[in-house]
N, C-alpha and C positions, 0 to 999 in steps of 0.2 A: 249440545246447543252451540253454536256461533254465537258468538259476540263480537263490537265492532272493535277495535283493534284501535284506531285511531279514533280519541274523543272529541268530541266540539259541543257548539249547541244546538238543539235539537226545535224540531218545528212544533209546531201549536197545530192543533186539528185545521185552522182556518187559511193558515199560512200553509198547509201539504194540500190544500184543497186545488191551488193550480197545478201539482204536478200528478194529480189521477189520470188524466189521459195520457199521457208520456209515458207512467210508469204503467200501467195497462199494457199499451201500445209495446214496449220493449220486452214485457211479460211475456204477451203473446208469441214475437218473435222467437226469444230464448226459450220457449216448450218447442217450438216448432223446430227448430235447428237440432233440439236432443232429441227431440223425438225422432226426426230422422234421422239420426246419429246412431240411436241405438236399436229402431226400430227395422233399418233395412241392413244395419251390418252386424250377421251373425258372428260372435266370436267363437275361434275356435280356442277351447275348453277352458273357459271364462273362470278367472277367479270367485268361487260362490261362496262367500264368507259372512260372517253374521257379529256382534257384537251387543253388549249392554250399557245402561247407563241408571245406576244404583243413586237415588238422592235421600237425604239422611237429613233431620234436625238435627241441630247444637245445641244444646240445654244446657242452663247451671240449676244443680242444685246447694241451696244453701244448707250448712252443713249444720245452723245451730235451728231455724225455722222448718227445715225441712222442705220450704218453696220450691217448687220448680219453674223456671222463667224461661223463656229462648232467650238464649244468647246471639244477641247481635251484633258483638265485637268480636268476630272471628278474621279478620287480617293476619293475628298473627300466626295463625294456620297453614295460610299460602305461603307467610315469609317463611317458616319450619318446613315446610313441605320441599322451597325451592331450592332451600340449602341443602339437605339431604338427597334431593332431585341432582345437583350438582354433583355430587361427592360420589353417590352409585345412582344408576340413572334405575328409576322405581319404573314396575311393570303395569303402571297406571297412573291416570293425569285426575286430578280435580279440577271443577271448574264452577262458576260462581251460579246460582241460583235467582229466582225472583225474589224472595225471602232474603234478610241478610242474615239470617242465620241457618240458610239451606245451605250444601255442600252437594254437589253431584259428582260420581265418582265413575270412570271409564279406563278400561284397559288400551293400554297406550298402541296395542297391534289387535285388529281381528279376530276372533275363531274361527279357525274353519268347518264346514258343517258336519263331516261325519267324524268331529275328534272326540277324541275321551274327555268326558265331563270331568274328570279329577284335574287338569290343569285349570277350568273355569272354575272350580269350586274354590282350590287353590288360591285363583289370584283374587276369587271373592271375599277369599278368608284373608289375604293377605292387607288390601284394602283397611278392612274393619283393624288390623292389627294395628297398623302404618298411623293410621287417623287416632286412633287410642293412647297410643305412642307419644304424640303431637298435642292432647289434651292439655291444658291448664289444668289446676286443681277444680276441684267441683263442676268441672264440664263435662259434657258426657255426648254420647252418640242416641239418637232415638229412631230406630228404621222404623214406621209404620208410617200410613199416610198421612192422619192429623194430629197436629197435637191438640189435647183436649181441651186448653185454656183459650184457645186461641183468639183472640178480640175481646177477653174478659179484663177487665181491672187488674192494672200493675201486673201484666205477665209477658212483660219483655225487661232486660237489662239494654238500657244504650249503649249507642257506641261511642266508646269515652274520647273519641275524637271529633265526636259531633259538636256542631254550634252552640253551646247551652246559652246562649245569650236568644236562639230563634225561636218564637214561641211555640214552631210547631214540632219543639222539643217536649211542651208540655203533656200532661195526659191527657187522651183523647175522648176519657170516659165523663159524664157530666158531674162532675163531683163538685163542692163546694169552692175549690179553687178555680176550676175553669169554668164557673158560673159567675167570676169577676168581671168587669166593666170588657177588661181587654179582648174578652172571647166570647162574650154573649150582648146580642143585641134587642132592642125591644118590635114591636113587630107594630100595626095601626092599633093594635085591640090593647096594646101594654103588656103584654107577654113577653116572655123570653125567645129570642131565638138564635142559633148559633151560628157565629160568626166565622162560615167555614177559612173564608180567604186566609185568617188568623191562622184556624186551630189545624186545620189540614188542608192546604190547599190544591194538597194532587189529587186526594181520595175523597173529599167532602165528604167524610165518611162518621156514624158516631161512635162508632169500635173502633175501627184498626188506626192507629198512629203513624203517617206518614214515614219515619222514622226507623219502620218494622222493613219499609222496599228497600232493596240490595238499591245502593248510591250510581250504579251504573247506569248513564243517561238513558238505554232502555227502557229501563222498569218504570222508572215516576213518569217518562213520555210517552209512554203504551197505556200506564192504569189515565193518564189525565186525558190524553185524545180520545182512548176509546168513552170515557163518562161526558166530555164535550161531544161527540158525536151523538151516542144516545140520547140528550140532552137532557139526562137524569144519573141518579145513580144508579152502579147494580143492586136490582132488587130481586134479593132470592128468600121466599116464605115458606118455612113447612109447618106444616098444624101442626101445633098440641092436643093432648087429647081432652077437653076440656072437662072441668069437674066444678066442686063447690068452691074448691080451695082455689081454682084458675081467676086470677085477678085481670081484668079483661076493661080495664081504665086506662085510657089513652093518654101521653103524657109525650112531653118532648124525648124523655130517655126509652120512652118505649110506644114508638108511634104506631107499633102494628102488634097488640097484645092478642096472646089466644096463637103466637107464630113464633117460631123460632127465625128472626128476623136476620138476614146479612147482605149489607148492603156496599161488600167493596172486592174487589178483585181478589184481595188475597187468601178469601174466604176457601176460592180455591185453588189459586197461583200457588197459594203457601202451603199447599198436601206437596206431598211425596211419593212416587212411585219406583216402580221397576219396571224400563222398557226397552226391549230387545227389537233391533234392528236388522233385518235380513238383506243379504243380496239376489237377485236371480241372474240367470245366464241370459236374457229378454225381457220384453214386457210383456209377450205373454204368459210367461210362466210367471211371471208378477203379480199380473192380474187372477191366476188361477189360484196360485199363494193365497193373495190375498183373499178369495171368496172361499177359501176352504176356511181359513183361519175366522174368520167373521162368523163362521158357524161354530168353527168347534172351542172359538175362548171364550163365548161363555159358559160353555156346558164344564169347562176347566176350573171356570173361578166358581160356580154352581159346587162342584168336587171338593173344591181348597173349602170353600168358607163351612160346609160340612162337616168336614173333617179340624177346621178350626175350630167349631161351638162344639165338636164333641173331646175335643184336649180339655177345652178351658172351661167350658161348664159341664162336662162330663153328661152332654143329653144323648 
C-alpha cells in the first residue's frame, strides 16, 4: 500500500465535494495516457514478476490473566526495525496498516515467475523471524484474518502516547462509566443516548474505539468521509440462529438483537490477509490472467478450507 509521504490536514467529505469533477476529469486522462502507453507499445521480453504482502496482528498477552489484547503501541517496531534496516539492509520492508496494531510485511525486490519457491518461503520465514526478534515481552505475531475479540469490551491496549486527557480515549463499550453525563445524552422521550461527537467522533461507532485506526491521516479521513457520505453508519447484520435462550430485546447496547451486529469499518479494514500481485507482458495477457484466476481461486480456497477443517477438526 502507498501512503502519503508528506502529512497535512485532510478534507471532510463536504470540503472534497468541489474537487470530484477535477479529480475525475484527471483520472480519466491518466488511464488514457497508460493505457496507450502500455497498450500499443509491445515490450520486448518484458520483466514478468510477481510479489506478496503478508499482514499480521500484534497481540499482548498478559502473562498472569492470560488476556489476549491487540496491541496498539507498536512504533517501537518500526524504530527496531529501522535500525537494524540500517546496519544490514533486510530482504523486506514493513509498512503500517488500517489497524494500529496491523503490520503488513513485503519483500523489498520481486519474484520472478518461474523461480524456485524455496527463496519465497525463505524470505517468508525470514520475516516471521525478523518480526519475532523485534517483539516486547508478552507480544506476539497472529497471522490469520480476524482476531476473535475484535470490537468486544477491553480488548485493545492504548497507545501510551495517546492523549489520555481526550475522551475518545475512553471505552467505547456502554459500561457504567461511559454512561456518565460527559458521553451520553437524553433523547425527547428521556432516554439515553450516545454522544457520538464525544465518544468516537470518526466511527460513531458502539464497538470499535476510535483509538484502535492507525493515527495516519488516511485512516480516521477514509472511516469519517466515507460514514459522512453514506449518511449512516456501516451497517453489517448476520443472523443468529434463534432459540429460547436468544434474548431478542432492543436496548441502546444492542439495537439489532437476534444479529451479529457491526457497525464500523474496522469490522473489516482490521482482518488480515495474504495478497499476491502479478505482472503481465500487456493488458491482454492481464485481462486473461485475470479471468482465469477469478475462476480458478475460488475452487483454491474451496481446497484449503477443506483440507483446514480436516487438520483441525479431524472431519
Amino acid at each position: 500500500m502507498g501512503l502519503l509521504s508528506q502529512l497535512g490536514e485532510t478534507y471532510t467529505f463536504e470540503e472534497a465535494k468541489k474537487f470530484f469533477e477535477e479529480i475525475k476529469h484527471k483520472g480519466v486522462i491518466q488511464f488514457l495516457k497508460l493505457y496507450q502507453k502500455f497498450h500499443q507499445k509491445k515490450l520486448t521480453n518484458p520483466p514478468v514478476l510477481w510479489g506478496d504482502e503478508i499482514e499480521t496482528h500484534i497481540l499482548n498477552m498478559n502473562p498472569e490473566t492470560k488476556e489476549v489484547k491487540l496491541q496498539c503501541d507498536i512504533q517501537y517496531i518500526y524504530n527496531k526495525f529501522e535500525e537494524i534496516n540500517k546496519a544490514q539492509t533486510q530482504e523486506f520492508q514493513i509498512q503500517p496498516e488500517y489497524g494500529a496494531w496491523m503490520l503488513e510485511t513485503v519483500p523489498t525486490s520481486p519474484f520472478k515467475y518461474c523461480c524456485d519457491l524455496v527463496p519465497v518461503l525463505k524470505n517468508m520465514a525470514l520475516r516471521r523471524s525478523v518480526l519475532n526478534s523485534l517483539l516486547e515481552s508478552n507480544d506476539m505475531m497472529f497471522t490469520i484474518p480476524v482476531f476473535p475479540l475484535l470490537g468486544t469490551p477491553n480488548s485493545y491496549l492504548k497507545n501510551k502516547d495517546s492523549d489520555k486527557s481526550s475522551p475518545t480515549t475512553s471505552s467505547p463499550q456502554l459500561n457504567e462509566e461511559s454512561k456518565s453525563d460527559d458521553f451520553m445524552l437524553k433523547n425527547g422521550n428521556g432516554n439515553h443516548k450516545v454522544d457520538f461527537d464525544h465518544l468516537n467522533p470518526v466511527t460513531h461507532s458502539l464497538f470499535i474505539n476510535d483509538e484502535i485506526i492507525n493515527s495516519h491521516p488516511r485512516f480516521p479521513a477514509l472511516t469519517k468521509n466515507i460514514r459522512e457520505r453514506r449518511g449512516e453508519n456501516v451497517d453489517i447484520r448476520i443472523p443468529l440462529f434463534i432459540d429460547e435462550k436468544t434474548d431478542t430485546t432492543v436496548t441502546e447496547e444492542e439495537p439489532y438483537p437476534g444479529f451479529i451486529h457491526m457497525d464500523a469499518m474496522a469490522f473489516g479494514m482490521g482482518n488480515c490477509c495474504l495478497q499476491v500481485t502479478f505482472s503481465t507482458k500487456d493488458i491482454e495477457s492481464a485481462r486473461f490472467f485475470y479471468d482465469q484466476l477469478g475462476v480458478m481461486a475460488p475452487i483454491i480456497v474451496n481446497k484449503f478450507l477443506i483440507k483446514y477443517m480436516e487438520f483441525v477438526f479431524h472431519v
